[in-house]
LOZATOR-931909 format. One line per 3 residues: number of its first residue (from 1); their letters; for each residue y, z, x of C-alpha. Coordinates in pm, 1 decimal. Layout:
<atoms>
NUM	a	Y:Z:X; ...
</atoms>
This chain:
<atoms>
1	xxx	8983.5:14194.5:10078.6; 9104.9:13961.8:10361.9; 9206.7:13627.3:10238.4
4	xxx	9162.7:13278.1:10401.3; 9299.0:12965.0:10242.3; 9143.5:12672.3:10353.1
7	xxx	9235.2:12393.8:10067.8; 9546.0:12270.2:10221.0; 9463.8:11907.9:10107.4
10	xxx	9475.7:12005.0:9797.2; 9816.3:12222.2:9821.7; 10011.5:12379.4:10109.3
13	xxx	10192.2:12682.7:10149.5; 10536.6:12652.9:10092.7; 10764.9:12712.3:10408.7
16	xxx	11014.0:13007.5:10357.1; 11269.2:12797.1:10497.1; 11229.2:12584.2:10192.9
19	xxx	11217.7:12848.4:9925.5; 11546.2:12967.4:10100.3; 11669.2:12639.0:10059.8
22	xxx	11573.1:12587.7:9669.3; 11691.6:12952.2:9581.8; 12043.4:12876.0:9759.0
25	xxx	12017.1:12521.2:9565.5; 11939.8:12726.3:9199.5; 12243.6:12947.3:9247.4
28	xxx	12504.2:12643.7:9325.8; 12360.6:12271.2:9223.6; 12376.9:12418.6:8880.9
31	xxx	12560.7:12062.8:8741.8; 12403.5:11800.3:8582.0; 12354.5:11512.2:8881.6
34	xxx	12457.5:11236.3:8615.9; 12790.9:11414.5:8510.7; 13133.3:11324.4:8653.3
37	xxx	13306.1:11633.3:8699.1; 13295.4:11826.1:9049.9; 12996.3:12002.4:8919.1
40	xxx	12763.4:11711.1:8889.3; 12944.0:11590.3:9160.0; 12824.1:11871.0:9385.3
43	xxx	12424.0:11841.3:9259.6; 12475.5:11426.8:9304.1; 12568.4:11413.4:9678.4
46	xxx	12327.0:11679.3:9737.3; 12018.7:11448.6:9654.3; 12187.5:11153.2:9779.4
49	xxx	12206.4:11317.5:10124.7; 11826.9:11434.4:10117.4; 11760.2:11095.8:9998.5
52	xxx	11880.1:10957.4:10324.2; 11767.7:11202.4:10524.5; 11396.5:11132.3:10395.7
55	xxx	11434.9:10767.2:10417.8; 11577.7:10818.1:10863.3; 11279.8:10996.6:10887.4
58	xxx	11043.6:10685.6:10795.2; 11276.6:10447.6:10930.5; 11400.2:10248.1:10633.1
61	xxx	11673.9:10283.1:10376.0; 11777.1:10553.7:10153.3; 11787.6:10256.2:9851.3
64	xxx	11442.4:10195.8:9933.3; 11339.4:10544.7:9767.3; 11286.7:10646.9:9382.4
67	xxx	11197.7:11045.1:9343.7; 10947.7:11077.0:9120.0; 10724.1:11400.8:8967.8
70	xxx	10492.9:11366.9:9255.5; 10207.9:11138.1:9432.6; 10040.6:11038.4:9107.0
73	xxx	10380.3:10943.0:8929.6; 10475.9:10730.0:9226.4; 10095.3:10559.5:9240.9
76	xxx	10180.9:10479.3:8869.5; 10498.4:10348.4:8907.7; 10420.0:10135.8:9161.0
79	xxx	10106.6:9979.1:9029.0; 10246.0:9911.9:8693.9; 10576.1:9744.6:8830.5
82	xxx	10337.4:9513.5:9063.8; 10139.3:9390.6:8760.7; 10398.5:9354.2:8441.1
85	xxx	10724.0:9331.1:8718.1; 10629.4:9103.1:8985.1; 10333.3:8932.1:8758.2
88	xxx	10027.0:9036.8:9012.6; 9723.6:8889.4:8903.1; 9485.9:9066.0:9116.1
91	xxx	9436.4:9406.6:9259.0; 9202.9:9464.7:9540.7; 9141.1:9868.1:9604.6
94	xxx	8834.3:10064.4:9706.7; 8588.3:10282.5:9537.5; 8698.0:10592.1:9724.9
97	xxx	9051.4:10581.3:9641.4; 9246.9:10907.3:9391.3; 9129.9:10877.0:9078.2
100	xxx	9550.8:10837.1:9060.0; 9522.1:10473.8:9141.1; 9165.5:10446.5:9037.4
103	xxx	9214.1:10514.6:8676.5; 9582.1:10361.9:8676.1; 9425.5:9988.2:8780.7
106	xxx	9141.6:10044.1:8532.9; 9407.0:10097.8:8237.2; 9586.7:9827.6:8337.3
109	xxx	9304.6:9598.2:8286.4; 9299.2:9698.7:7971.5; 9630.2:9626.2:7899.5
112	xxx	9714.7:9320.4:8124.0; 9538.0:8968.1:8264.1; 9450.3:9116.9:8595.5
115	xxx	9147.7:9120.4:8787.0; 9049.5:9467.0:8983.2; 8774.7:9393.8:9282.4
118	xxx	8693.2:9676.8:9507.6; 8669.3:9595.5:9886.7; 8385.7:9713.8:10080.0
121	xxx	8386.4:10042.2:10322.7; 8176.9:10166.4:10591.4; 8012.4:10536.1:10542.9
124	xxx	8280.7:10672.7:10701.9; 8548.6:10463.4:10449.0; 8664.2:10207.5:10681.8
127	xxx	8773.4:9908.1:10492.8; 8563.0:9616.5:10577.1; 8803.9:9339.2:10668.6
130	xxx	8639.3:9013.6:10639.8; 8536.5:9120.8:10310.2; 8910.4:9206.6:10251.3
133	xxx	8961.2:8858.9:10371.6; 8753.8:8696.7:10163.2; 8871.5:8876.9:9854.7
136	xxx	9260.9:8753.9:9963.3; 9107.7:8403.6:10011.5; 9157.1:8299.7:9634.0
139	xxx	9527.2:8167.5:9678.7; 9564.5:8090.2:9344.8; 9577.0:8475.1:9246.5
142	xxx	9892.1:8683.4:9312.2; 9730.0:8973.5:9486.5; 9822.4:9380.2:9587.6
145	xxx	9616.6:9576.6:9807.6; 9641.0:9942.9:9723.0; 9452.7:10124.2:9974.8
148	xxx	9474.7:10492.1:10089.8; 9635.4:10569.7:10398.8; 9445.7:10882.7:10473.6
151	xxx	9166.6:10960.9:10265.6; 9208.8:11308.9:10078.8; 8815.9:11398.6:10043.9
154	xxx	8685.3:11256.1:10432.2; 9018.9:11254.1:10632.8; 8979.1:10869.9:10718.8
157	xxx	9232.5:10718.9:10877.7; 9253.2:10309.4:10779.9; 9491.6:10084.8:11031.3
160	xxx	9723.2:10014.5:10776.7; 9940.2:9819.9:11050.4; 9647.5:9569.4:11068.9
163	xxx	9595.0:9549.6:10659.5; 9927.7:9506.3:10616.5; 9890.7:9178.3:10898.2
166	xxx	9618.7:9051.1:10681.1; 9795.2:9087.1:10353.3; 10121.3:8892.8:10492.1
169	xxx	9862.6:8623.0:10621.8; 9754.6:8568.9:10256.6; 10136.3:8671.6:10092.8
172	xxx	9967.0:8949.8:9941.7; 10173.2:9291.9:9815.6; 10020.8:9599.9:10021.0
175	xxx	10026.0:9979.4:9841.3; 9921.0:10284.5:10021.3; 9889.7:10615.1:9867.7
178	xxx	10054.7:10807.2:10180.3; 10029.9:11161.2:10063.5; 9763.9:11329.7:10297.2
181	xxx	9971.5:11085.1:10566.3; 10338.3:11165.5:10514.3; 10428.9:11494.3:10674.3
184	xxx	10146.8:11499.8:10898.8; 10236.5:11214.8:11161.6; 10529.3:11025.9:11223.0
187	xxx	10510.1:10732.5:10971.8; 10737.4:10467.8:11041.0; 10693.7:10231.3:10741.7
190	xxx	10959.9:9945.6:10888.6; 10701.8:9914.4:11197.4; 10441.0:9953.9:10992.6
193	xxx	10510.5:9650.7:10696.8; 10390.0:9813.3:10395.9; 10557.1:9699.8:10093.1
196	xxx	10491.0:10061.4:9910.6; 10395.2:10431.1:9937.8; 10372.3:10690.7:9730.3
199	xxx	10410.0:11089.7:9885.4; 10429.5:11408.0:9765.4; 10609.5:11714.0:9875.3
202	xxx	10333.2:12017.8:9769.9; 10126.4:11847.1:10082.1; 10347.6:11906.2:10373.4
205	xxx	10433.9:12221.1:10258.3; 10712.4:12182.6:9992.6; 10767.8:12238.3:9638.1
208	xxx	10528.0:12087.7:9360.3; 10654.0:11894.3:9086.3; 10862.8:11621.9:9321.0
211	xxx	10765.4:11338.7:9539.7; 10896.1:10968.4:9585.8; 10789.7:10640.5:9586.7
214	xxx	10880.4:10386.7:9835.8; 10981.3:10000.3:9741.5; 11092.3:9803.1:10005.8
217	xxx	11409.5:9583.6:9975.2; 11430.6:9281.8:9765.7; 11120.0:9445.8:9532.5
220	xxx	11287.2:9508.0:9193.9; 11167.7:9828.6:9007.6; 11140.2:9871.2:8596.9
223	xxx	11118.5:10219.6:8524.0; 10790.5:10356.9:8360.2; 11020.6:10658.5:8168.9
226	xxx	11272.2:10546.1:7998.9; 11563.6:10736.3:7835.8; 11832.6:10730.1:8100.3
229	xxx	11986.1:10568.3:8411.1; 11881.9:10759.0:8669.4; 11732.9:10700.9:9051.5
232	xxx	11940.8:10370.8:9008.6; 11786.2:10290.9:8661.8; 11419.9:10310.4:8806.8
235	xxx	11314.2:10650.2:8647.2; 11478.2:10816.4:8363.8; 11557.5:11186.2:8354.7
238	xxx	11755.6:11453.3:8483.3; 11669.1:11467.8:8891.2; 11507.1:11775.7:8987.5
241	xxx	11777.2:11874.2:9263.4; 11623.0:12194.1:9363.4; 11288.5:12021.4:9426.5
244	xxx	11425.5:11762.7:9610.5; 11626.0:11942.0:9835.7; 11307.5:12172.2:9907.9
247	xxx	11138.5:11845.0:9992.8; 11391.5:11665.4:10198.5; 11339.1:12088.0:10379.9
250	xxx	10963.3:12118.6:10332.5; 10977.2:11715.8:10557.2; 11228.0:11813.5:10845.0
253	xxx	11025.5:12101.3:10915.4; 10727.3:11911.1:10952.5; 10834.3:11641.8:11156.8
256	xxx	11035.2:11869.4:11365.4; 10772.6:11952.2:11637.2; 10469.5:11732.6:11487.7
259	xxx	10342.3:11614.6:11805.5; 10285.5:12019.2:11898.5; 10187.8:12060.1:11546.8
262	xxx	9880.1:11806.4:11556.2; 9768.5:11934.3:11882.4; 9713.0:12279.1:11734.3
265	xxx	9551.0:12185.2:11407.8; 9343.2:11941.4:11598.4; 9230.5:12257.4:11823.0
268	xxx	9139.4:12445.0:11463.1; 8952.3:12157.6:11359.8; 8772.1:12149.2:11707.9
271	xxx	8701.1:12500.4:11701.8; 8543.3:12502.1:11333.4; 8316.2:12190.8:11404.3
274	xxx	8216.2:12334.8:11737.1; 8117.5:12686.6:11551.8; 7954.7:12529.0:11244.4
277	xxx	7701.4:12309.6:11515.6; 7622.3:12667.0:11668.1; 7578.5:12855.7:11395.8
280	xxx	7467.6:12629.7:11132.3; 7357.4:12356.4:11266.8; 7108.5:12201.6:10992.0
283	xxx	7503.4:12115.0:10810.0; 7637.3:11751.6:10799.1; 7963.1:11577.4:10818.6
286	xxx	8088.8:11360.7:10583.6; 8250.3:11006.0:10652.6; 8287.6:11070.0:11027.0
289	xxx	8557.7:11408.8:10925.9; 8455.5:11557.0:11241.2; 8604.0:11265.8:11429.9
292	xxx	8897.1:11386.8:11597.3; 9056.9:11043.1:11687.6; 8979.3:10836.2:11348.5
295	xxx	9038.8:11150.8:11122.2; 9291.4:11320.3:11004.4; 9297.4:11678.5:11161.3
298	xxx	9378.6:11889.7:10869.7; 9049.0:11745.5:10682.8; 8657.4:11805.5:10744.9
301	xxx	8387.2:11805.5:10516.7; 8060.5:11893.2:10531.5; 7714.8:11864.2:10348.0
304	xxx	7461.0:12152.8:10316.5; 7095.9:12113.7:10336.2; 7082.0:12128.8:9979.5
307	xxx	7263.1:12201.0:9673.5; 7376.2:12557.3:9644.4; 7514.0:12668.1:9302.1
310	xxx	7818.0:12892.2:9237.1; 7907.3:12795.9:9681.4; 8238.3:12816.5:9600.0
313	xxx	8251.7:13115.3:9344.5; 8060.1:13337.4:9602.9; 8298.8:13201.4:9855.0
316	xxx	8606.0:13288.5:9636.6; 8456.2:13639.3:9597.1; 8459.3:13673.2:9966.5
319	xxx	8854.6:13552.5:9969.7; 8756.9:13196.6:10115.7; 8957.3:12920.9:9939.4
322	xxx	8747.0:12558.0:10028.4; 8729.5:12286.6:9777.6; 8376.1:12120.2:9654.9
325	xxx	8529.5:11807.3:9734.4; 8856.5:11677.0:9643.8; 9092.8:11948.5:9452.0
328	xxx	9085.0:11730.6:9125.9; 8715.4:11760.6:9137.5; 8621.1:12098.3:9235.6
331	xxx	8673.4:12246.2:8858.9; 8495.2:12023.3:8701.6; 8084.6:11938.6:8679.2
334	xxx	8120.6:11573.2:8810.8; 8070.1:11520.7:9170.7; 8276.6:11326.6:9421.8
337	xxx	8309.7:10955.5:9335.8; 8390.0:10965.9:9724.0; 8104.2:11084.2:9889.6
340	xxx	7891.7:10923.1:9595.8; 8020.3:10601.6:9735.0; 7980.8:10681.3:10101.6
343	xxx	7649.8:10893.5:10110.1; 7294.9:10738.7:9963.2; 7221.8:10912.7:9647.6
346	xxx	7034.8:11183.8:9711.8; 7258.8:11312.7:10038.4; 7533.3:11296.1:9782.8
349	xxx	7387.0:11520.5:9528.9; 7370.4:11813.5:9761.4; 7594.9:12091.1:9797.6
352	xxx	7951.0:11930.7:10031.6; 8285.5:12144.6:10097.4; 8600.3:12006.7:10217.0
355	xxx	8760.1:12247.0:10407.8; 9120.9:12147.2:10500.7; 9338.9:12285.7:10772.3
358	xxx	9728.9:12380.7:10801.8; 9973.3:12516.4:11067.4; 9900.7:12821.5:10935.0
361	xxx	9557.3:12839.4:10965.5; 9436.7:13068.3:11259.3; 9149.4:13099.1:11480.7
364	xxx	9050.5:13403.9:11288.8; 9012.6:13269.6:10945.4; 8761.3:13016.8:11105.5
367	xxx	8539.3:13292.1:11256.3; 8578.9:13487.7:10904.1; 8469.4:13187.9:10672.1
370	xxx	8219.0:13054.0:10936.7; 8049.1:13371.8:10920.4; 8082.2:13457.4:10566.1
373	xxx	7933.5:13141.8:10489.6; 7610.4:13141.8:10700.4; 7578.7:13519.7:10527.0
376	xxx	7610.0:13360.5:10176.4; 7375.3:13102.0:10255.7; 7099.3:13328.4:10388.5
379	xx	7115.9:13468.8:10015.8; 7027.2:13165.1:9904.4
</atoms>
């Protein structure tokens, strides 16, 4: 049975180069990075070096960067030090962020004096900035903005440049979750004047299980583990070297001809929208996806007619991997939060797929799961 995976935004495939790298790493960083001798040595410089060569790549400093266990460690991290660290009073997010800042701000709530308010968006998830403004207005209120850089379910794209003007204008702290974003442009965060990010490596095509979070200079960070003195006292526990490495890999590889990259996913992308409006055109796009400028290119989704049940089972059985949605989602019964914030409630109910795109994907897996598709729906 062929097989076409088309869930990159939930996972990548990991480059060989990168598993070459981590095996290599397995058979000689075998010391423990916090030990003195020549053996933790060895596994020590070998993270510090990957450290630095992640932070050149997004044009800050290597002391700016904490590895964590991934995107949702980092989103934790990061929230939790802005409210019981650097006393925020009030977080201002969205509705269609990952449920990894989402339900983070809603504990914290719980367990702190701050106020959460969610900004407005457009139906395609732009953030509506005078509302933003007038949410930042209350000076009295020591603010963060955590908003998503690329949105993992729709593929918006918010000018994060432009929020992070309006944040200085009201001395407001500005988060992005950066993981569908880091990898898959050129990110330079100095130019850029967010105060933090969160990333993860399983996204661009590296190991899962590592990631990093980014606090610029002069931001203090309390660690949320505790137990040990590692990643400069910010996170406790043995470094996973391997991982690291794979990631520091998994990131030169896809930055190394990005601009090349881009132009062939976009031409995937292109391809799949322009195939889906011939041979199926009663389907709908979700939050402007099929916009190739605003967009991400490695992320469309689409709504069905109607709600189809077991889509993505009959899919599966045809070797088409698609998500319902976002990945944390699709094995669940609960629908998007996203698209139930975007869409009126009854376009929301029916049947949406998010089908995400990689350097991998060919022109042939788009003809194969367009076609299966329009079969399996004329079962219906």
């Amino acid at each position: 049975m062929r097989k076409v995976y088309l869930d990159n935004a939930a996972t990548t495939q990991v480059f060989e180069e990168v598993i070459t790298e981590m095996s290599t790493s397995l058979r000689v960083n075998y010391g423990n990075p916090s030990s003195t001798h020549q053996f933790g040595r060895t596994a020590k410089s070998a993270i510090e070096k990957a450290r630095k060569n992640i932070a050149s790549k997004l044009a800050i400093s290597s002391s700016e960067l904490i590895f964590t266990s991934g995107g949702t460690e980092a989103n934790n991290l990061i929230l939790r030090n802005a409210v019981v660290h650097l006393k925020v009073t009030q977080i201002i997010t969205t509705k269609i962020e990952h449920h990894a800042v989402l339900k983070t701000v809603e504990e914290l709530q719980k367990d702190f004096p701050v106020q959460i308010k969610y900004v407005e968006t457009d139906d395609r998830g732009f953030v509506d900035y005078v509302h933003l403004r007038s949410l930042l207005s209350d000076i009295t209120q020591k603010s963060l903005v955590s908003l998503m850089f690329v949105n993992n379910e729709v593929g918006t794209i918010q000018d994060v440049k432009k929020i992070a003007i309006i944040c200085k204008e009201y001395t407001a702290l500005f988060h992005s979750d950066a993981v569908q974003a880091i990898g898959h442009f050129q990110v330079d965060l100095n130019d850029l004047g967010i105060d933090f990010i969160s990333a993860s490596a399983h996204k661009f095509h590296g190991p899962k299980g590592v990631g990093f979070a980014y606090f610029k200079k002069g931001f203090g960070v309390k660690p949320m583990l505790l137990g040990g003195e590692q990643e400069k006292g910010a996170r406790a526990g043995t470094e996973a070297v391997h991982a690291i490495l794979g990631m520091d890999k998994a990131l030169a590889i896809s930055l190394e001809n990005i601009n090349q990259d881009i132009q062939e996913i976009k031409f995937i992308k292109k391809l799949c929208i322009d195939l889906l409006k011939k041979e199926l055109p009663e389907i709908m796009f979700n939050g402007g996806s099929e916009n190739l400028k605003d967009a991400t290119v490695t992320i469309l989704s689409i709504r069905l007619p109607k709600e189809y049940a077991f889509l993505l089972f009959n899919l599966d059985l045809k070797g088409i991997a698609v998500s319902g949605g976002s990945a944390c989602q699709s094995g669940s019964n609960k629908g998007s939060h996203v698209l139930e914030s975007l869409l009126p409630l009854q376009e929301a109910l029916k049947t949406s797929l998010r089908i995400s795109f990689s350097k991998y994907t060919t022109e042939d897996d788009i003809v194969y799961f367009i076609s299966t598709l329009k079969k399996v729906l004329e079962k219906k």
